[in-house]
C-alpha positions as CSV (number, residue, x, y, z in Angstrom):
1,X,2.4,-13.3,11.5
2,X,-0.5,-11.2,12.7
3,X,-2.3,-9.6,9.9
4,X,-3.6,-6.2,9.2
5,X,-6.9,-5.9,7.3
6,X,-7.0,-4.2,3.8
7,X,-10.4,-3.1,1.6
8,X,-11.8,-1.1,-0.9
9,X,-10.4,-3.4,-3.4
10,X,-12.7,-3.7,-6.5
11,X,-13.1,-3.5,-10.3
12,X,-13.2,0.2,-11.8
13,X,-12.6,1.1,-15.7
14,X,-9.2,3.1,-17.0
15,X,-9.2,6.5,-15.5
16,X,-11.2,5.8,-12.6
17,X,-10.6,5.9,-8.8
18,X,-10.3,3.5,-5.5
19,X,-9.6,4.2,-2.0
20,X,-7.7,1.2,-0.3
21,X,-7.4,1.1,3.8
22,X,-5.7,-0.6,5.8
23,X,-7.0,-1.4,9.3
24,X,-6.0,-0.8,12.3
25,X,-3.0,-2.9,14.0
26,X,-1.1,-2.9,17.2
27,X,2.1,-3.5,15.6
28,X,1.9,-0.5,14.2
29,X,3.0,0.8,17.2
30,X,6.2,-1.3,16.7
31,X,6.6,0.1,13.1
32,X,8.0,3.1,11.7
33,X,6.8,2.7,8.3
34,X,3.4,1.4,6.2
35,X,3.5,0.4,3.3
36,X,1.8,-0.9,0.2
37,X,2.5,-3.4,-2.2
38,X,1.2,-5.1,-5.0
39,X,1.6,-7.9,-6.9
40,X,0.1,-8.8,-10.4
41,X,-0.3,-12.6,-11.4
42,X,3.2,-14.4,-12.7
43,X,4.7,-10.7,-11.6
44,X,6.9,-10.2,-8.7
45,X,5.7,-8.0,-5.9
46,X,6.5,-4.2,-6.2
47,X,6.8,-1.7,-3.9
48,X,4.0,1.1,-4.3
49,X,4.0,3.7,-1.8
50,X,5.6,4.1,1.9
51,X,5.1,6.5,4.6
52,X,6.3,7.5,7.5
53,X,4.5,6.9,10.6
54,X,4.5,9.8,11.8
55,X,2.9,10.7,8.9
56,X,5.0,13.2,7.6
57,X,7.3,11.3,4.8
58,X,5.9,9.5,1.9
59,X,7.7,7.8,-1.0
60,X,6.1,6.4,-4.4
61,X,7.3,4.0,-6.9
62,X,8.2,6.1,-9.9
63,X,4.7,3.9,-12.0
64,X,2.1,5.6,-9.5
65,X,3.7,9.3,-8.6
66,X,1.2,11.9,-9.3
67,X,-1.9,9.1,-9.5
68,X,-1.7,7.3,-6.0
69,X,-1.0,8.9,-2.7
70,X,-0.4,7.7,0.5
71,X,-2.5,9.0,3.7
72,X,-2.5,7.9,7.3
73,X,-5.1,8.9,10.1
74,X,-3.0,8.8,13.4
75,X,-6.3,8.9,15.4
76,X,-7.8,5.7,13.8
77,X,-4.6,4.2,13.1
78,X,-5.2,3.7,9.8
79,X,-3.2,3.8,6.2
80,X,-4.7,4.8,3.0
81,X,-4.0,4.4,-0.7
82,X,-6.0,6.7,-2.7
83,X,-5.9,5.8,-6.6
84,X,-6.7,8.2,-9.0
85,X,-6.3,7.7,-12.8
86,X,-6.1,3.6,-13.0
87,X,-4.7,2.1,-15.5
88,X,-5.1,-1.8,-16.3
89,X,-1.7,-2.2,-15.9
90,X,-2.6,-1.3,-12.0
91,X,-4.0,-4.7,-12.0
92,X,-2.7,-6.4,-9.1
93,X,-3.5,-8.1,-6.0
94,X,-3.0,-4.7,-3.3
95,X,-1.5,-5.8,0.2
96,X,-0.8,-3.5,2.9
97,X,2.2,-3.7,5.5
98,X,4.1,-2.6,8.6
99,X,7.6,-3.1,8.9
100,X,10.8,-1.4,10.4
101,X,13.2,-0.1,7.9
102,X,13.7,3.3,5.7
103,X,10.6,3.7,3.7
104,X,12.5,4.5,0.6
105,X,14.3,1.3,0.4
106,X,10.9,-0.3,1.3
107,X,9.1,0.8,-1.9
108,X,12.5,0.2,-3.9
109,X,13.0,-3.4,-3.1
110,X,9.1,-4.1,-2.2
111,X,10.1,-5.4,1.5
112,X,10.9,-4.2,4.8
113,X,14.1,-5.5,6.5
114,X,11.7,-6.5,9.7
115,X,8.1,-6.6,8.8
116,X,5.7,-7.0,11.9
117,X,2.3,-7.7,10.0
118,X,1.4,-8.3,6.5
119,X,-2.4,-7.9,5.1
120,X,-4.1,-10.3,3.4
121,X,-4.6,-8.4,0.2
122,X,-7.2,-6.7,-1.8
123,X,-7.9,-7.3,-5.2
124,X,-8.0,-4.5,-8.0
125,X,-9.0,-4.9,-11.5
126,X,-8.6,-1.9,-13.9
127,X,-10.2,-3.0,-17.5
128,X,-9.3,-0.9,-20.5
């Protein structure tokens, strides 16, 4: 599978902030829904946050809501994960993804029903 290109991963205290992206990826275009998901060592992965590719729809797992949200920049093709307020239980490996599917069910069950291109996964650390 091709893969998209996450960053901003990194190791940040309780209570602080990290901006994840995403780069950009052709099959995008062939996706009508990002996502991001994480997983955390001997943890399954979870759905984080979803949106819309058009930009107007985004959806959160109920952990993150009202700490993480969920951007995209149409004109760079690019998906965002802003993280405010970081808690070590945030500590996961982050991993970015376009799929086909309703966005909702995406973050719920932490897949797409079609994914076209999975990221490689960025790494945050949130010490107490």
């Amino acid at each position: 599978q091709v893969q998209l290109v996450e960053s901003g991963g990194g190791s940040v205290q309780a209570g602080g902030s990290l901006r994840l992206s995403c780069a950009p990826s052709r099959y995008t275009y062939s996706s009508n829904c990002m996502g991001w998901f994480r997983q955390a060592p001997g943890m399954e992965r979870e759905g984080v946050a979803a949106i819309s590719t058009g930009g107007s729809l985004t959806y959160y797992h109920d952990s993150v809501k009202g700490r993480f949200t969920i951007s995209q920049d149409n004109a760079k093709n690019t998906v965002y994960l802003q993280m405010n307020s970081l808690k070590p239980e945030d500590t996961a490996m982050y991993y970015c993804a376009a799929g086909v599917g309703d966005c909702a069910v995406a973050v719920d069950t932490a897949a797409f029903p079609i994914t076209r291109a999975w990221g490689q996964g960025t790494l945050v650390t949130v010490s107490s």
